[in-house]
N, C-alpha and C positions, 0 to 999 in steps of 0.2 A: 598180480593176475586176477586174483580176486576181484579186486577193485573197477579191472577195465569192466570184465564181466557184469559185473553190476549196472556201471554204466551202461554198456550197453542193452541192458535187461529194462532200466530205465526208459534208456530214449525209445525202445519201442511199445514200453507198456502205455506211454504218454504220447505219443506221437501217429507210430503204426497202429495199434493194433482199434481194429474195429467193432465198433457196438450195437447192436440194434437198439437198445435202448436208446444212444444219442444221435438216432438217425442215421446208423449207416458213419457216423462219423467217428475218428479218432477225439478221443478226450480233449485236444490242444485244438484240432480240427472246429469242434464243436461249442468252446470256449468259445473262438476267435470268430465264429458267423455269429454267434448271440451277441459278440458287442459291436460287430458294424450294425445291426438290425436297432439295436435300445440309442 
């Protein structure tokens, strides 16, 4: 149970959740516009 939890804590720390620091964008979001743009 633990575990799923985590996971799940995971995929939104990295995924959903959003920054103003990176624009407005999620971490993985923000990642992946920097390398279509370089």
């Amino acid at each position: 149970e633990f575990q799923k939890e985590l996971i799940a804590y995971l995929d939104y720390y990295n995924n959903k959740r959003i920054k103003v620091k990176l624009k407005g964008l999620s971490p993985v979001a923000y990642r992946t516009q920097s390398l279509c743009f370089t």
